[in-house]
C-alpha positions as CSV (number, residue, x, y, z in Angstrom):
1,X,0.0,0.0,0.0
2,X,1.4,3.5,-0.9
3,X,1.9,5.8,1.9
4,X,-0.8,8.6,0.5
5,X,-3.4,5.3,0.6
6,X,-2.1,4.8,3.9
7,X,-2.8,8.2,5.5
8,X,-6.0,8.6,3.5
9,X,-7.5,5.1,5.5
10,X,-5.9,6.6,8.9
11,X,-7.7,9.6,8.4
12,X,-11.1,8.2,7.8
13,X,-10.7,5.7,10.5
14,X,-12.3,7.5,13.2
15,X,-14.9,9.3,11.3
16,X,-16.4,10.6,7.9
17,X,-14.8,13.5,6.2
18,X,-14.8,16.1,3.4
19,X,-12.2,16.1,1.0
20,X,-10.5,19.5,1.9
21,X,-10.7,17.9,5.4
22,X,-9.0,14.5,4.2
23,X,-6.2,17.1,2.4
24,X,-5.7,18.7,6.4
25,X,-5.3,15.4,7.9
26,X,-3.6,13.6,6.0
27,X,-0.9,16.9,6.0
28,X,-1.1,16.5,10.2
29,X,-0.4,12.8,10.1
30,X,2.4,13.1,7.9
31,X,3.2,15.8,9.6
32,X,3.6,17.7,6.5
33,X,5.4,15.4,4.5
34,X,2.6,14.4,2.4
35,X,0.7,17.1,0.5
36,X,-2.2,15.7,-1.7
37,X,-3.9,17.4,-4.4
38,X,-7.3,18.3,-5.2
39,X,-6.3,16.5,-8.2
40,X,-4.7,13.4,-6.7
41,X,-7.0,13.1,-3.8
42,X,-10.0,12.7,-5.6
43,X,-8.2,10.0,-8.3
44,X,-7.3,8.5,-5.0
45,X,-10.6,8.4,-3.5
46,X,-12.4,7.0,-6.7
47,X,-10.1,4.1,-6.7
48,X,-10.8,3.2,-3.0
49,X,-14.6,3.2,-3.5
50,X,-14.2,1.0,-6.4
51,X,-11.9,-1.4,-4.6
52,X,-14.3,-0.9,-1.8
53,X,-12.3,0.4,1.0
54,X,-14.2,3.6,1.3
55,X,-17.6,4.7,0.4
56,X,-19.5,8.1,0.3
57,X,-20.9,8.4,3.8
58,X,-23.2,11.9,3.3
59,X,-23.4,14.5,0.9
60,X,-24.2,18.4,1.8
61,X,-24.5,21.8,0.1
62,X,-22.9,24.3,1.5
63,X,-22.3,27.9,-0.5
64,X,-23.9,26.1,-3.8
65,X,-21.6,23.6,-3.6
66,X,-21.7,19.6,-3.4
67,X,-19.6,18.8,-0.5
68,X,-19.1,14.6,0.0
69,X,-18.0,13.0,2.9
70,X,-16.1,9.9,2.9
71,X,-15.7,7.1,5.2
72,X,-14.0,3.8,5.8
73,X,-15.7,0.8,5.1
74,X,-15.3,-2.4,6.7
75,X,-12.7,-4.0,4.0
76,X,-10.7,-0.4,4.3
77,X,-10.6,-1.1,8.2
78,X,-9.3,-4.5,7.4
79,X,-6.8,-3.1,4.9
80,X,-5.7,-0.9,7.3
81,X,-5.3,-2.8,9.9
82,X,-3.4,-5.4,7.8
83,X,-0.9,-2.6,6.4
84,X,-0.3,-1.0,9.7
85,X,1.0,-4.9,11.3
86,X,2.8,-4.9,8.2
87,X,4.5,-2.0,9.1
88,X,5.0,-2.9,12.5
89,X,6.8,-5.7,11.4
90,X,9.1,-3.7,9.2
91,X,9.9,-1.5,11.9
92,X,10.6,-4.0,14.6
93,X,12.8,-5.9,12.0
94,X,15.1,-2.2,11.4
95,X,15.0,-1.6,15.4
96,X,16.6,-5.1,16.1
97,X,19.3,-4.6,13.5
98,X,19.7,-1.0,14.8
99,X,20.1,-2.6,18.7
100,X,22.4,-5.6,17.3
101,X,24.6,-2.6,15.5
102,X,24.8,-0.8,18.9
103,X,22.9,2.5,17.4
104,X,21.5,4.7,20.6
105,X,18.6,5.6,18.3
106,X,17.5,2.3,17.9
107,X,13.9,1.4,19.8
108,X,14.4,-1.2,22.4
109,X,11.4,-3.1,23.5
């Protein structure tokens, strides 16, 4: 799973949201390393309704506009949860190397 997919799942975990407010979140979980697009957000998000993993939760008007809200469906909270043990693994796997190399800024556990 790509990182952007990723962080678009976390954000919808807890609750529906808006695209601009999928843009915001996913900037604060990435802590600004990942910037989406109007443009690649919404490609994003029509792929993971078609595969399922989200669907449109609501849609409002607000100032004349269509405004749709996203959420996680069961098979994205699956995903999700599948990716982030994968990742777990991963970074168990570069701690231990890290502790067996003698590096201070390894995690120890």
């Amino acid at each position: 799973m790509r990182e952007p997919t990723f962080l678009i799942l976390t954000a919808l975990a807890p609750g529906a949201l808006h695209g601009y407010g999928l843009m915001q979140e996913v900037g604060e979980l990435s802590r600004g390393a990942v910037v989406l697009g109007a443009g690649t957000l919404y490609g994003a998000l029509d792929r993971l309704a078609e595969q399922g993993l989200i669907a449109v939760d609501r849609e409002e008007a607000v100032d004349g506009r269509l405004r749709r809200y996203y959420r996680l469906t069961d098979d994205g909270a699956a995903a999700l949860a599948a990716e982030a043990e994968r990742l777990r693994r991963h970074a168990s796997a570069a701690d231990a190397g890290l502790r067996r190399r003698g590096n201070p800024g390894a995690v120890t556990a």
